[in-house]
C-alpha positions in Angstrom: -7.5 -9.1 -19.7 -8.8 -9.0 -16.4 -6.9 -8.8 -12.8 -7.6 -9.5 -9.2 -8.7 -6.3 -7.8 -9.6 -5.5 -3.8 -12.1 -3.2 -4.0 -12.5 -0.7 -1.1 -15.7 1.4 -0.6 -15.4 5.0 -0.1 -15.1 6.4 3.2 -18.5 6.4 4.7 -17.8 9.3 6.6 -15.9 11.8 4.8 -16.8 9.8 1.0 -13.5 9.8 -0.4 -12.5 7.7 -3.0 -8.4 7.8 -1.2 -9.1 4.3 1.2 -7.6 1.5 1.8 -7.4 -1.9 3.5 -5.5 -3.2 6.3 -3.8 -6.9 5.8 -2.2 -9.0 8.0 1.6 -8.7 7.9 3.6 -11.2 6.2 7.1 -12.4 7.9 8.7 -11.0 5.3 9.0 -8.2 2.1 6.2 -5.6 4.0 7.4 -3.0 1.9 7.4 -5.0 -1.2 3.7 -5.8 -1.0 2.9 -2.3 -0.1 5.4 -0.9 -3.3 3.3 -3.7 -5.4 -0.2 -2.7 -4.3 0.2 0.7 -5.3 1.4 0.3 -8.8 -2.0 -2.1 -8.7 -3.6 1.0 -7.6 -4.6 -0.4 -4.0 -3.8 1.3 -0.4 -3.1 -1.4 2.1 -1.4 -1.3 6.2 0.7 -4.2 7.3 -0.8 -5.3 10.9 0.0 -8.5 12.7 -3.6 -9.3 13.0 -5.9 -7.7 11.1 -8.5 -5.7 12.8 -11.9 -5.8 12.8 -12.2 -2.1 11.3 -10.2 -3.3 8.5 -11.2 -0.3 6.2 -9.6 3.0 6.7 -9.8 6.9 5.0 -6.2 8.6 3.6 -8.3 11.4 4.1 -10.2 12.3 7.5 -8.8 9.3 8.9 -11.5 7.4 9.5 -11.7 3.2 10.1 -14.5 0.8 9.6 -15.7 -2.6 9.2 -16.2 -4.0 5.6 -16.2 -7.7 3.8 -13.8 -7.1 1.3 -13.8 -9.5 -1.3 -11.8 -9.7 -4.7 -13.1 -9.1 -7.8 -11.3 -8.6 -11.7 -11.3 -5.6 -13.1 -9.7 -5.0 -16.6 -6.7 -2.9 -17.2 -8.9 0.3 -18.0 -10.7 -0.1 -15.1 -7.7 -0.4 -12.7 -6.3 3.0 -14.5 -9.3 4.9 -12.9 -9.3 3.5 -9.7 -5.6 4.7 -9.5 -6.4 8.4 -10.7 -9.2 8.5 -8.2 -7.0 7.3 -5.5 -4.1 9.0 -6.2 -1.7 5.8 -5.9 0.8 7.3 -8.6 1.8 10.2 -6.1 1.8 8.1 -3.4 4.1 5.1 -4.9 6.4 8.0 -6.3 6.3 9.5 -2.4 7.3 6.3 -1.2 10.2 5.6 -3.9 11.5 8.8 -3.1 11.6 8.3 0.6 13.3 5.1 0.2 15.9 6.5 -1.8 16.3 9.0 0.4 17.2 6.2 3.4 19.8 4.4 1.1 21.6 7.6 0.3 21.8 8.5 4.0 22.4 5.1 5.2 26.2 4.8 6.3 28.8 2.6 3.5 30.1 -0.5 5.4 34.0 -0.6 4.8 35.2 -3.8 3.3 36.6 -5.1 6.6 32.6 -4.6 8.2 31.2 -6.3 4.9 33.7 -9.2 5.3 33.2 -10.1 8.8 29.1 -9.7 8.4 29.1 -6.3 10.5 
């Protein structure tokens, strides 16, 4: 079976295979979209507009202009494009960081919860 996939070139400057896209930020679940493009095995940045180098390197850093356009790629081909990227370690990063926040984020007493504080 095949799946939308948004292909990103490698960086021109540095030719790594670790790049992503930038999309334009939706009003709301950010961090959902990001969680869910990296299980696809995509890198994407939320901006409010997206900018006209919408193409940028993980690893030197670099941004630049390209048409991406989707294409389908089947299941095995999805499962190389995340080893070459690396989107595993990076989703596992990210769900340890945000575990991290709820444990350190302070418990609302009953009295806080009730009146919406």
């Amino acid at each position: 079976m095949k799946h939308i996939y948004y292909y990103v070139p490698p960086c021109p400057n540095c030719h790594s295979e670790k790049t992503g896209r930038y999309v334009q930020k939706p009003l709301f679940g950010s961090d959902n979209m990001i969680i869910e493009s990296l299980k696809h095995g995509e890198y994407i940045r939320c901006e409010v507009i997206e900018p006209v180098n919408n193409c940028y390197c993980l690893d030197c850093g670099h941004e630049w202009g390209a048409e991406i356009r989707s294409t389908y790629f089947t299941d095995e081909e999805i499962i190389k494009e995340k080893k070459k990227r690396e989107t595993d370690k990076a989703l596992d990063e990210l769900r340890t960081e945000k575990l991290i926040e709820v444990a350190l984020k302070p418990k609302k007493s009953v009295l806080m919860k009730f009146f919406g504080l």
